[in-house]
DSSP file (Angstrom, degrees, kcal/mol; ACC not computed):
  #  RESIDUE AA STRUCTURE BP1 BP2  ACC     N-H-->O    O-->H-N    N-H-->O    O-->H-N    TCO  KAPPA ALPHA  PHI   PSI    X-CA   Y-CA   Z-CA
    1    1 A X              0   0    0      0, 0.0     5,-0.1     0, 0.0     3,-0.0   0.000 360.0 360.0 360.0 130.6   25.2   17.8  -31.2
    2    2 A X     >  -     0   0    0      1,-0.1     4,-0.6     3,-0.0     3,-0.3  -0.280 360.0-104.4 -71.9 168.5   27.4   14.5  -30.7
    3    3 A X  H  > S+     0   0    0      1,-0.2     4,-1.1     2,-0.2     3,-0.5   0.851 120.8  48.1 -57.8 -34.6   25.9   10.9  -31.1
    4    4 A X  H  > S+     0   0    0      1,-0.3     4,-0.9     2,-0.2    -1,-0.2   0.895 102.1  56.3 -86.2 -14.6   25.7   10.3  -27.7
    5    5 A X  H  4 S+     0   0    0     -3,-0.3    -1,-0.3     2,-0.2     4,-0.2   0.488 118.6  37.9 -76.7 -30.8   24.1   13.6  -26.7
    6    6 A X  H  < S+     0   0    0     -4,-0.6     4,-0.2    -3,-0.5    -2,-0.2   0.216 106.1  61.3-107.0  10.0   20.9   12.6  -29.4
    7    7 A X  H  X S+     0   0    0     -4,-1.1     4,-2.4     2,-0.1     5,-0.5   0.589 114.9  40.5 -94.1 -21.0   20.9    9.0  -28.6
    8    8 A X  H  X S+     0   0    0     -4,-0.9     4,-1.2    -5,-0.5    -2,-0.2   0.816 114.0  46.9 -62.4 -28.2   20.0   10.7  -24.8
    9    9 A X  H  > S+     0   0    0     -4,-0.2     4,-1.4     2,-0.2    -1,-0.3   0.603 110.8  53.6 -84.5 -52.4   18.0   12.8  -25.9
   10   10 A X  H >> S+     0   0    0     -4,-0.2     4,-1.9     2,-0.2     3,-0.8   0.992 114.2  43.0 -33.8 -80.1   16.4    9.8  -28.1
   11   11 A X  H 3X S+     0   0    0     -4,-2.4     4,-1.7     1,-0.2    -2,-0.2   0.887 110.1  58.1 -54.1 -52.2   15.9    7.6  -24.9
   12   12 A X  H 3X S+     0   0    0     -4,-1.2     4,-1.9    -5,-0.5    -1,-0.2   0.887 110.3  40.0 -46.4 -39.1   14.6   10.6  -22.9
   13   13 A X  H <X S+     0   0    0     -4,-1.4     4,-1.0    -3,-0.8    -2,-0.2   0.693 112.5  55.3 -82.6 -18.9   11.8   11.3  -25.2
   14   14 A X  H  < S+     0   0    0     -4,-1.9     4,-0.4     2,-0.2    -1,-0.2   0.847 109.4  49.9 -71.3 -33.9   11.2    7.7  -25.5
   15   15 A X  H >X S+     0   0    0     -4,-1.7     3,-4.1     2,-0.3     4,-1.1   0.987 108.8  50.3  -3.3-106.5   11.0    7.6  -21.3
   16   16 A X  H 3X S+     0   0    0     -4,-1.9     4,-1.7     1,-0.3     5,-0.4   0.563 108.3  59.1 -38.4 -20.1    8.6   10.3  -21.5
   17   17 A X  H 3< S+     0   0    0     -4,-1.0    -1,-0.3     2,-0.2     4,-0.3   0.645 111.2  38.3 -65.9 -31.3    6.5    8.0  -24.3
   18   18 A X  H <> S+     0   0    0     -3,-4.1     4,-3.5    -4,-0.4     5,-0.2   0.635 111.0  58.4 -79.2 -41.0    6.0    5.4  -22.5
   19   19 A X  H  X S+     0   0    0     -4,-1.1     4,-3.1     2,-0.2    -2,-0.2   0.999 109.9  45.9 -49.2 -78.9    5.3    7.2  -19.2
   20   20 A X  H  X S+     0   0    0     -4,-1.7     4,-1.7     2,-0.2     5,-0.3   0.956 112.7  52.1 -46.6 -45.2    2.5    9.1  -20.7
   21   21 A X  H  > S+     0   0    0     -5,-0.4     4,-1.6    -4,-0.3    -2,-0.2   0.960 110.0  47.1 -45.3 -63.5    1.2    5.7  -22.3
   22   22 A X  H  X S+     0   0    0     -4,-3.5     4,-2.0     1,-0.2    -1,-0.3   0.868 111.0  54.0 -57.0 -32.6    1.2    3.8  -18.9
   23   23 A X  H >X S+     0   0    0     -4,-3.1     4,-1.1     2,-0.2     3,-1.1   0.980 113.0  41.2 -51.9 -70.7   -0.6    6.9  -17.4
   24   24 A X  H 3X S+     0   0    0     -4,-1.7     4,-0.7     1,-0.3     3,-0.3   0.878 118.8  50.3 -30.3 -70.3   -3.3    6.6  -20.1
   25   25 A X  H >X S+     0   0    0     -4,-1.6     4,-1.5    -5,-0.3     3,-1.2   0.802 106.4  53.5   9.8 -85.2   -3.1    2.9  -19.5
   26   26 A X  H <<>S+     0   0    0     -4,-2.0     5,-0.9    -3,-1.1    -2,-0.2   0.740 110.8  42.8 -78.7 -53.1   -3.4    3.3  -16.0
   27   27 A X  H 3<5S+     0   0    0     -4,-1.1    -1,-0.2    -3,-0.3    -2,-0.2   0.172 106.3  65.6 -93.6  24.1   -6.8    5.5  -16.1
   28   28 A X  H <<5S+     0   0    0     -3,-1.2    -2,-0.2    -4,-0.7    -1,-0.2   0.786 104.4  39.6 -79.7 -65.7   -8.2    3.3  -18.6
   29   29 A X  T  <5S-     0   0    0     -4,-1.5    -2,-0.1     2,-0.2    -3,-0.1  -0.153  91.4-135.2-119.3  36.3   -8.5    0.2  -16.5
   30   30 A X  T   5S+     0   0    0      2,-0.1     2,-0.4    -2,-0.1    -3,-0.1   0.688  75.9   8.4  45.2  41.7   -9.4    1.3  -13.4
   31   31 A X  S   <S-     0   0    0     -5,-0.9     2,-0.9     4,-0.0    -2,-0.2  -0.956 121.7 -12.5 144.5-157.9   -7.3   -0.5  -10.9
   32   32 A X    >   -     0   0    0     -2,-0.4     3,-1.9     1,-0.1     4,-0.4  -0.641  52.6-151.4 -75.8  71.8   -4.0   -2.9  -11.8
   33   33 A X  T 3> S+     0   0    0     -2,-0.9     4,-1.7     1,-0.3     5,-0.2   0.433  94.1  59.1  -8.5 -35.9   -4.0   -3.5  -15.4
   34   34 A X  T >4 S+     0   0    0      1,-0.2     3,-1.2     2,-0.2    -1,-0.3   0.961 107.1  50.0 -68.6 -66.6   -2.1   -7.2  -14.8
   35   35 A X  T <4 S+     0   0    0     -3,-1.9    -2,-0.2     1,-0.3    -1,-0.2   0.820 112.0  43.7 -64.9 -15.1   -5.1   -8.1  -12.5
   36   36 A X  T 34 S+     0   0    0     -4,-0.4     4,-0.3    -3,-0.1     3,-0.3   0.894 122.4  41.7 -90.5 -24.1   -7.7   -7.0  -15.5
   37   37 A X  S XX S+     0   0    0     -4,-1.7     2,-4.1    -3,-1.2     3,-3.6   0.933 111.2  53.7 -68.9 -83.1   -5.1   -9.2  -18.3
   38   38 A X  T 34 S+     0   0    0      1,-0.2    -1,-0.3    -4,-0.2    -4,-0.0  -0.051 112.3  52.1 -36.3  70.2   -4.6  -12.1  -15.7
   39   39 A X  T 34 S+     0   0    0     -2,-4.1     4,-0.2    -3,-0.3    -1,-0.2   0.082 115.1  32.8 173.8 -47.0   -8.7  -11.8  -16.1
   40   40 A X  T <> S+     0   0    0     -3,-3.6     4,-1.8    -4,-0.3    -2,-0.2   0.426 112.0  66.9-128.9 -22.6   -9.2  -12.0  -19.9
   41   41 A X  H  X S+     0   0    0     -4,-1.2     4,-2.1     2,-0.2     5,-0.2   0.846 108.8  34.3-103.4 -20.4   -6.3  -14.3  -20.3
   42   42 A X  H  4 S+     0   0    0     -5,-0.4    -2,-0.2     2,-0.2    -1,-0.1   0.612  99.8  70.2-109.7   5.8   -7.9  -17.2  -18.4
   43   43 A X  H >> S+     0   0    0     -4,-0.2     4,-1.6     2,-0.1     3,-1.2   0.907 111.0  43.2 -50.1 -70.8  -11.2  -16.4  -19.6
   44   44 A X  H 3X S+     0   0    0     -4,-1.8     4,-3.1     1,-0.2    -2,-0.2   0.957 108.6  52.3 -31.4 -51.8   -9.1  -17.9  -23.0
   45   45 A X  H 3X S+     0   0    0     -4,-2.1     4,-2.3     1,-0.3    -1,-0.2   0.806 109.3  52.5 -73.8 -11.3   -7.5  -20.5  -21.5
   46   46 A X  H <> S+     0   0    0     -3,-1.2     4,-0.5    -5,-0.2    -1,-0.3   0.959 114.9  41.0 -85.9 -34.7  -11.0  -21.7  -20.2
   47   47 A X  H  X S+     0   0    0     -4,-1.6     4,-1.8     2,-0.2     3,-0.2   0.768 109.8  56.4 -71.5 -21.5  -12.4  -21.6  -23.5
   48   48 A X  H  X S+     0   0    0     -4,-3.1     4,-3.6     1,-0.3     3,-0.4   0.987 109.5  50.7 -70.2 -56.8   -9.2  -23.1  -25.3
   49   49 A X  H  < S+     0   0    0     -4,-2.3     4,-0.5     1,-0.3    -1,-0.3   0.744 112.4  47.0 -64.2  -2.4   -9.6  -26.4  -22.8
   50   50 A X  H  X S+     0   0    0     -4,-0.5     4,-0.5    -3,-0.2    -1,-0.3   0.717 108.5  49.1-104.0 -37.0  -12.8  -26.6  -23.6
   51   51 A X  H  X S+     0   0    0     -4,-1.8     4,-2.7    -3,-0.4    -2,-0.2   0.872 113.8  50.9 -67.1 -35.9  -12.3  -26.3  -27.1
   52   52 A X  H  < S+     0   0    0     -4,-3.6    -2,-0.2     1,-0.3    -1,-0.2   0.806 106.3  50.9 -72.9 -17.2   -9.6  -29.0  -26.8
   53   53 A X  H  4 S+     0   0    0     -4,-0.5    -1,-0.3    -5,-0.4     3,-0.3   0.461 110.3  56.6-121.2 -10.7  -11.6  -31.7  -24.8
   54   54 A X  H >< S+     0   0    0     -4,-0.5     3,-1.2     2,-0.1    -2,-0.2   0.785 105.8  45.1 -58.7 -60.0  -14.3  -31.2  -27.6
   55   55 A X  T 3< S+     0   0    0     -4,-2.7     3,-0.3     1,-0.2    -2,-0.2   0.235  88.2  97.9 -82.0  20.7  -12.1  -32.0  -30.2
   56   56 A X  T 3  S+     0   0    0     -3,-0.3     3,-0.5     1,-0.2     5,-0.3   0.702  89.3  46.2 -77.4 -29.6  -10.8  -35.2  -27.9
   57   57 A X  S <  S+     0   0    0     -3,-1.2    -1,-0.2     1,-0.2    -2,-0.1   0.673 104.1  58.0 -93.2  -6.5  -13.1  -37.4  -29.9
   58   58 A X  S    S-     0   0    0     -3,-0.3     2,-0.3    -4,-0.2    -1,-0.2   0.143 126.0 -43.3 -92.1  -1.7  -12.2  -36.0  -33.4
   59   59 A X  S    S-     0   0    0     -3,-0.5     2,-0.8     0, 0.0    -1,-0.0  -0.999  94.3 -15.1 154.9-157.0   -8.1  -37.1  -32.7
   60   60 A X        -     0   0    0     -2,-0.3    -3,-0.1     1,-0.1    -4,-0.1  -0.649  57.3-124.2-109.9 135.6   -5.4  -37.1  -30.3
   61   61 A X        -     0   0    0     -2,-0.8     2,-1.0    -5,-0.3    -8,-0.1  -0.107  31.3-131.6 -44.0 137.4   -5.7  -34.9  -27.1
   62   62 A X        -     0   0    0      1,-0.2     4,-0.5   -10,-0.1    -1,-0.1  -0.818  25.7-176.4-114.3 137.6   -2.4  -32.6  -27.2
   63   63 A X        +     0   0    0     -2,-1.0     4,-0.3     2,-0.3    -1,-0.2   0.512  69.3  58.4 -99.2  -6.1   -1.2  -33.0  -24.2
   64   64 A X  S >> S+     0   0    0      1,-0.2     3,-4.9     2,-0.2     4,-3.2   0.859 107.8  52.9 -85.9 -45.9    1.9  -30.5  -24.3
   65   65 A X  H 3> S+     0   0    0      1,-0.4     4,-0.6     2,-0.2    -2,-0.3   0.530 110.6  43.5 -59.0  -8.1   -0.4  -27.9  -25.1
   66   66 A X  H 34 S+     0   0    0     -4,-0.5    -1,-0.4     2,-0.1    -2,-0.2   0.365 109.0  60.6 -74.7 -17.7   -2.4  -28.6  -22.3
   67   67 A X  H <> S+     0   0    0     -3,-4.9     4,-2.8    -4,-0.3    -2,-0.2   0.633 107.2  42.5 -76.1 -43.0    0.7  -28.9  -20.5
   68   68 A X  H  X S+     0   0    0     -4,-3.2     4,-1.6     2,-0.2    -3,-0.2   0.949 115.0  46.8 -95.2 -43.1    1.8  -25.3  -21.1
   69   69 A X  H  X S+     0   0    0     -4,-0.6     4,-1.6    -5,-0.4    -1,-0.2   0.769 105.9  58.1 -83.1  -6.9   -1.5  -23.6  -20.5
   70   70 A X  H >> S+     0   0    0      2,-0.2     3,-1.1     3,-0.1     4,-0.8   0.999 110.7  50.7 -58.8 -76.4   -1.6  -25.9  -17.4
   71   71 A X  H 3X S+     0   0    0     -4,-2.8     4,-2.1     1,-0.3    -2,-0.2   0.715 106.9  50.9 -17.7 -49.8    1.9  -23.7  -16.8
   72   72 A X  H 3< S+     0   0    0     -4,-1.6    -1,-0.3     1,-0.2    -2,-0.2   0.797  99.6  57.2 -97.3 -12.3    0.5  -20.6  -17.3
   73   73 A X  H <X S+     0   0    0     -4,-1.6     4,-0.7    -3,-1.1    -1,-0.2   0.294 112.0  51.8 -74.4  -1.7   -2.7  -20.8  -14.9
   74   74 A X  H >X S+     0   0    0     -4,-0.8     4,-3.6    -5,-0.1     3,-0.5   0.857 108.3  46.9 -82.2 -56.0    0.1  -21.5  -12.0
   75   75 A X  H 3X S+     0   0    0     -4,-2.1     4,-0.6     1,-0.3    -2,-0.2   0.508 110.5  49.5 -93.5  -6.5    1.8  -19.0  -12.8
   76   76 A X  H 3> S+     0   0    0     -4,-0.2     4,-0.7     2,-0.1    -1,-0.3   0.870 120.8  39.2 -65.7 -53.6   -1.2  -16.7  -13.0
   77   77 A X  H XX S+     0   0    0     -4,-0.7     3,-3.7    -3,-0.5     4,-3.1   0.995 104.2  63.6 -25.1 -83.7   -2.3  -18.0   -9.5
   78   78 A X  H 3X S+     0   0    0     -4,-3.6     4,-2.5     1,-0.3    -3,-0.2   0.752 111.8  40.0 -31.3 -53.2    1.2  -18.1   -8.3
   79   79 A X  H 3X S+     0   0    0     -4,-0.6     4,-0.7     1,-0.2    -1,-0.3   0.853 114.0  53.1 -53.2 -39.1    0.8  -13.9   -8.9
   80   80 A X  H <X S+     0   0    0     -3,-3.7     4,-1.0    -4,-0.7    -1,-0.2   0.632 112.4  42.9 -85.0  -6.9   -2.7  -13.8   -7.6
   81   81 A X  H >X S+     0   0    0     -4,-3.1     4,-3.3     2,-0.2     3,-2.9   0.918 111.5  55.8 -72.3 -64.7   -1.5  -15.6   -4.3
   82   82 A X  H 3X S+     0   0    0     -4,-2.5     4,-1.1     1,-0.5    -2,-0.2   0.382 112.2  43.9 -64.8 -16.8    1.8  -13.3   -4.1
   83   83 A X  H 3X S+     0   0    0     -4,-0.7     4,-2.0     2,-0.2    -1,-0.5   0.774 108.2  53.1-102.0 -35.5   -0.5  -10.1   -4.2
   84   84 A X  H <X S+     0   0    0     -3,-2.9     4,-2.1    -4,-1.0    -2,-0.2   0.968 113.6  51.9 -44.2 -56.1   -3.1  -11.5   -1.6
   85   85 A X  H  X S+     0   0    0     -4,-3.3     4,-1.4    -5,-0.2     5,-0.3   0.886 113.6  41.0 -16.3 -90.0    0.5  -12.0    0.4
   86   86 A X  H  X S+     0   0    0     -4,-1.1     4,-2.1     1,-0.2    -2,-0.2   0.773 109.4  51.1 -37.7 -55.9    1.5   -8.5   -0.1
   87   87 A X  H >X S+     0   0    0     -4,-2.0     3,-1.8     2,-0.2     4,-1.3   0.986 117.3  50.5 -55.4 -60.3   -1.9   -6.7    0.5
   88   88 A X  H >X S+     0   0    0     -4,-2.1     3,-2.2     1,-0.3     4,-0.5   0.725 112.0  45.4   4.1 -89.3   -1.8   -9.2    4.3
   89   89 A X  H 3X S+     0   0    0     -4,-1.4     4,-3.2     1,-0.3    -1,-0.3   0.744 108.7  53.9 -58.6 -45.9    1.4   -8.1    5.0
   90   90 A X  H <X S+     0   0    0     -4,-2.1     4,-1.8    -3,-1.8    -1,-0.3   0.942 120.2  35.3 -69.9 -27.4    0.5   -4.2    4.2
   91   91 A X  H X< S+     0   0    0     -3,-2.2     3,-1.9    -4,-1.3     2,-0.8   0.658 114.5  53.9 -76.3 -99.7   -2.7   -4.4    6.9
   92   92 A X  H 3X S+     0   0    0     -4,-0.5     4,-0.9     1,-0.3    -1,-0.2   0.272 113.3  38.8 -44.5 -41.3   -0.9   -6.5    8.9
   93   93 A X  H >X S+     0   0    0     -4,-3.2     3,-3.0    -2,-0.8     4,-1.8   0.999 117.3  57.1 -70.4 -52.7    2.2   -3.5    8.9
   94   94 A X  H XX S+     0   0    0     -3,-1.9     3,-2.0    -4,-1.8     4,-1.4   0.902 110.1  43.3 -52.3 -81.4   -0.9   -0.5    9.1
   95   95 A X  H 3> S+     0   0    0      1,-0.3     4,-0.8     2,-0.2    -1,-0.3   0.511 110.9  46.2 -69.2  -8.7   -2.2   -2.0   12.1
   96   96 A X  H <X S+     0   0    0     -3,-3.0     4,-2.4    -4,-0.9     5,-0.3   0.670 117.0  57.6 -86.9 -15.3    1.6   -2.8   14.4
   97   97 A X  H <X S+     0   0    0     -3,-2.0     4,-4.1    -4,-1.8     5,-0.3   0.998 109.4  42.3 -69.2 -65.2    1.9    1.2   12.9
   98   98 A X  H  X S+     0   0    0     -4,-1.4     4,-1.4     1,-0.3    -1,-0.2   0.752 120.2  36.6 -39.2 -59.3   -1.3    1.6   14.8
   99   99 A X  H  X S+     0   0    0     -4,-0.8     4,-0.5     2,-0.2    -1,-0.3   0.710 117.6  55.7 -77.8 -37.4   -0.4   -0.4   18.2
  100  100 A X  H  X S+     0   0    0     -4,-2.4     4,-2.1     3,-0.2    -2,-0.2   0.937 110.1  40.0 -72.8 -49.2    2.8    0.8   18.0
  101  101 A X  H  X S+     0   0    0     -4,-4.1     4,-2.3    -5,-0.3    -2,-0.2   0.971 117.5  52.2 -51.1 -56.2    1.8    4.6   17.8
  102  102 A X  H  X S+     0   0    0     -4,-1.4     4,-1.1    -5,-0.3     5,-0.3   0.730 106.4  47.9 -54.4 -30.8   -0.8    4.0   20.4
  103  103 A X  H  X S+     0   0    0     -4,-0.5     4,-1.8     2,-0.2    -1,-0.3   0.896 113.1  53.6-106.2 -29.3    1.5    2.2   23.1
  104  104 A X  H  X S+     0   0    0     -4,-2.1     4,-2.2    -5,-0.2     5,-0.3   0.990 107.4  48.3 -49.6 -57.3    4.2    5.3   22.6
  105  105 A X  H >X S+     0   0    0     -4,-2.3     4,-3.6     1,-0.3     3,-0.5   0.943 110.5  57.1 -68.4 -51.0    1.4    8.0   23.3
  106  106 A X  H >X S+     0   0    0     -4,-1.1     3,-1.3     1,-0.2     4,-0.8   0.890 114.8  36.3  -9.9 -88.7    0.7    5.7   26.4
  107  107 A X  H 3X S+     0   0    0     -4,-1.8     4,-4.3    -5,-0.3    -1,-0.2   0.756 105.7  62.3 -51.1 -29.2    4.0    6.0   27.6
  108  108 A X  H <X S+     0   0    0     -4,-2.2     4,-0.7    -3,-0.5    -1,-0.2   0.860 108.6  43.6 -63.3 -50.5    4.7    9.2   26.8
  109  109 A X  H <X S+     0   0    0     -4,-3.6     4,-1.2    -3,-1.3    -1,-0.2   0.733 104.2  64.7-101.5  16.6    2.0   10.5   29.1
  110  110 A X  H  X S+     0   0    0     -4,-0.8     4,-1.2    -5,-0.2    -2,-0.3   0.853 115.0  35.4 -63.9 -57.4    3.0    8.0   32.0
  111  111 A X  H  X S+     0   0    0     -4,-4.3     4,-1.3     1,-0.2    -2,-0.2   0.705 106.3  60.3 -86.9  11.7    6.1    9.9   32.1
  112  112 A X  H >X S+     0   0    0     -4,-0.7     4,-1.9     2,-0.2     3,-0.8   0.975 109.3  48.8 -86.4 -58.6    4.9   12.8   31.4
  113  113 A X  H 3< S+     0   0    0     -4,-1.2    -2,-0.2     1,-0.3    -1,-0.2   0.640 112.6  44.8 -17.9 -40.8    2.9   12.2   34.7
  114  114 A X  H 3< S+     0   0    0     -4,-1.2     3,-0.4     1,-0.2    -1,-0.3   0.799 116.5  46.4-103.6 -17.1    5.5   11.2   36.7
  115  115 A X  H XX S+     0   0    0     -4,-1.3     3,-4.9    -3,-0.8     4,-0.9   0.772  79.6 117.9 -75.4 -23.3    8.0   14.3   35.3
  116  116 A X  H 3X  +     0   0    0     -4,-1.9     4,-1.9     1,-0.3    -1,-0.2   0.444  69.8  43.3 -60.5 -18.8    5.3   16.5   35.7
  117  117 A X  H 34 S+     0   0    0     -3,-0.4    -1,-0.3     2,-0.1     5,-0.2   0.621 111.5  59.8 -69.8 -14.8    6.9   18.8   38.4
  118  118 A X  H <4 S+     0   0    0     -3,-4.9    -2,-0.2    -4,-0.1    -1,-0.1   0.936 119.7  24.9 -76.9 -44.9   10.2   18.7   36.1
  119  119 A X  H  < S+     0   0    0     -4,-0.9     2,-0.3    -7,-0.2    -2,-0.1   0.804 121.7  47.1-100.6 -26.4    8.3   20.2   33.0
  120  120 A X  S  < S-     0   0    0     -4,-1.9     2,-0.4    -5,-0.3    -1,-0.0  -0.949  81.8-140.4-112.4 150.2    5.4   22.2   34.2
  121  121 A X    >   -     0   0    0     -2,-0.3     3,-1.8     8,-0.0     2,-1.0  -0.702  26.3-113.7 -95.6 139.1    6.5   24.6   37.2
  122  122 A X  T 3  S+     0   0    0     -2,-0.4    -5,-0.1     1,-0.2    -1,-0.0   0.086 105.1  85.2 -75.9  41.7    3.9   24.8   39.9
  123  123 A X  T 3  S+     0   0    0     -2,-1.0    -1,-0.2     2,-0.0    28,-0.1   0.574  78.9  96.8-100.8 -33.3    3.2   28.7   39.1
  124  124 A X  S <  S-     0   0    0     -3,-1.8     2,-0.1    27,-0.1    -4,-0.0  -0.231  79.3-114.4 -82.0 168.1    0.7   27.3   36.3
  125  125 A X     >  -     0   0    0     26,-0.1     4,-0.6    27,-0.1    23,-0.1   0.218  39.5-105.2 -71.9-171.4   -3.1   26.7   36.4
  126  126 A X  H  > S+     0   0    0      2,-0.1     4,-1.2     3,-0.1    22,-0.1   0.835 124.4  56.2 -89.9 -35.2   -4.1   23.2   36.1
  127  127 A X  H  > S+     0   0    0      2,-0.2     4,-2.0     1,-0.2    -1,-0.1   0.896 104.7  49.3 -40.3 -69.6   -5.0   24.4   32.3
  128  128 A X  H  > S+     0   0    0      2,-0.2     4,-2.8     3,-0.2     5,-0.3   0.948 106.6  52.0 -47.8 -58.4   -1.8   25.7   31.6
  129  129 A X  H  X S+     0   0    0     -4,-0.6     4,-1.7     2,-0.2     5,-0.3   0.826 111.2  53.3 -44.1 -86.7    0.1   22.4   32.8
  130  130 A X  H  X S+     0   0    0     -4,-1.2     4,-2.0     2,-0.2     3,-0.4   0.721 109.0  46.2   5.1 -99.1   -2.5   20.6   30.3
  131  131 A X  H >X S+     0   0    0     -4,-2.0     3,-2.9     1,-0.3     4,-1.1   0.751 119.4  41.8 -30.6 -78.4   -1.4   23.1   27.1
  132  132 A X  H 3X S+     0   0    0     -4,-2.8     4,-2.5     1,-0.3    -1,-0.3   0.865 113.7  50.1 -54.4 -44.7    2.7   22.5   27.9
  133  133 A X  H 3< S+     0   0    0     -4,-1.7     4,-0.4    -3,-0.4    -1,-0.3   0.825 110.5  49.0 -69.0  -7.7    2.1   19.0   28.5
  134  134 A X  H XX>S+     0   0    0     -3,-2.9     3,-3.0    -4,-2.0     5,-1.4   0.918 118.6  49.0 -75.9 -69.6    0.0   18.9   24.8
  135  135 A X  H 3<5S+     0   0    0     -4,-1.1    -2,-0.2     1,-0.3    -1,-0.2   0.638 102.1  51.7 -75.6   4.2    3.1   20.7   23.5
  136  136 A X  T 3<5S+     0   0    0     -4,-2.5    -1,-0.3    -5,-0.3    -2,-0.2   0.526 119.1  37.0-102.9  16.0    5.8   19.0   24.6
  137  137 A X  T <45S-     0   0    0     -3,-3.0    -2,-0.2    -4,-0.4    -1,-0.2   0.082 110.9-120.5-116.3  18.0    4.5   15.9   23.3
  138  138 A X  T  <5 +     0   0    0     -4,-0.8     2,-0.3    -6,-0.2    -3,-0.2   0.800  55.9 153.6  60.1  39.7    3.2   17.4   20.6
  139  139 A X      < -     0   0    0     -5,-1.4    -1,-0.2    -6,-0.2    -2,-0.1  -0.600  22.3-171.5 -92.1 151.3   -0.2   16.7   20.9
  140  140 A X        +     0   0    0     -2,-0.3     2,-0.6    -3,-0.1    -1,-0.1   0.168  28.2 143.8-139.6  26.4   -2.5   19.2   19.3
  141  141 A X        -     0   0    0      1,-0.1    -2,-0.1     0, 0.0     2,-0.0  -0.579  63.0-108.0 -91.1 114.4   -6.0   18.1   20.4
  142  142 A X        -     0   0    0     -2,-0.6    -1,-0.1     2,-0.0     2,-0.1  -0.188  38.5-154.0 -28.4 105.9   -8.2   21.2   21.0
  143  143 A X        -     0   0    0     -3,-0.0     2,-0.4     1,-0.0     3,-0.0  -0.314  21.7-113.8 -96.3-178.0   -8.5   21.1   25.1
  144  144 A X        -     0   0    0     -2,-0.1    -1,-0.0     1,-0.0    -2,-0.0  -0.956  36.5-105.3 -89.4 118.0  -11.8   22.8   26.4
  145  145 A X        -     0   0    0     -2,-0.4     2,-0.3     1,-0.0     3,-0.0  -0.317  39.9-157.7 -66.9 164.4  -11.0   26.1   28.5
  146  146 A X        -     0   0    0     -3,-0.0   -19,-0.1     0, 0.0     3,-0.1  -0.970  28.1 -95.4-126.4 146.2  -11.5   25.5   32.3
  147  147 A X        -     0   0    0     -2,-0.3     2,-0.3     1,-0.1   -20,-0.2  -0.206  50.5-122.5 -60.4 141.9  -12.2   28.1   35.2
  148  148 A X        -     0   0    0    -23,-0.1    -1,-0.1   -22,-0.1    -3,-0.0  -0.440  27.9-169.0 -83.5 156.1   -8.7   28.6   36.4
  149  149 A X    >   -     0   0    0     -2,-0.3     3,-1.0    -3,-0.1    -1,-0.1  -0.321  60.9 -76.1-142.3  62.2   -8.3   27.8   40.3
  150  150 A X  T 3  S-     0   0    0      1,-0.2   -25,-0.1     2,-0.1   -26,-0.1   0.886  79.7 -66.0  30.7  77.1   -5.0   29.1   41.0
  151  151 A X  T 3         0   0    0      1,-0.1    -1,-0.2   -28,-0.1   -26,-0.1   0.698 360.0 360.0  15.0  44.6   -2.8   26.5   39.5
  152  152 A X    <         0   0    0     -3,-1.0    -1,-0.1   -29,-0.1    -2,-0.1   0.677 360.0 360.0-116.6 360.0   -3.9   24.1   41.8
């Protein structure tokens, strides 16, 4: 086997090692594993300022280190805005999916209504018309039978 053919071979099984971790991972922590870390990491940083502003009367505040964990609860935020965004954005798409479907089927049977001598022949029941007009818009909703009246 050449080197490059077992360093692929390397990297594949290393793939699959990590895949299976994040799976494990993944049904461990119930939901997005960043949202349970962003969670636990500023549970710290709340005890760390607290710890610092304790020790404010014992010497001198350090104020970069307050500075950088200052940094890193924005940039915790910043993530927990940027997924509030994103979920928004996903109803917000579900629901034009929704309106958008809705205001085709609309149209769809307003012309189907005004074609309706083009697509159903006037040999059919009223029943019949009903079934062809379901399948050619592909509707599939269980109709109720009706007493036939000679396709009128």
């Amino acid at each position: 086997m050449s080197d490059s053919t077992a360093s692929q071979h390397e990297a594949m099984a290393e793939v699959r090692r990590v895949v299976a971790e994040a799976k494990e991972l993944n049904g461990v922590a119930e939901g997005a594993l960043t949202d349970k870390l962003a969670t636990w990491v500023a549970g710290r940083y709340a005890i760390a300022t607290r710890q610092l502003a304790a020790d404010d009367g014992h010497g001198p505040v350090d104020w970069n280190l307050l500075r950088a964990m200052c940094h890193d609860v924005v940039d915790l935020r910043r993530g927990d805005h940027s997924a509030e965004w994103l979920r928004i954005e996903r109803e917000r798409l579900e629901m034009e999916r929704a309106e958008q479907k809705e205001h085709l089927e609309k149209q769809f049977w307003i012309w189907a209504k005004e074609n309706r001598g083009k697509i159903c022949p006037p040999t059919l029941t009223a029943h019949e018309r009903e079934e062809r007009l379901h399948e050619i818009l592909g509707i599939s909703e269980p109709s109720a039978p009706r007493t036939q009246n000679n396709g009128k």
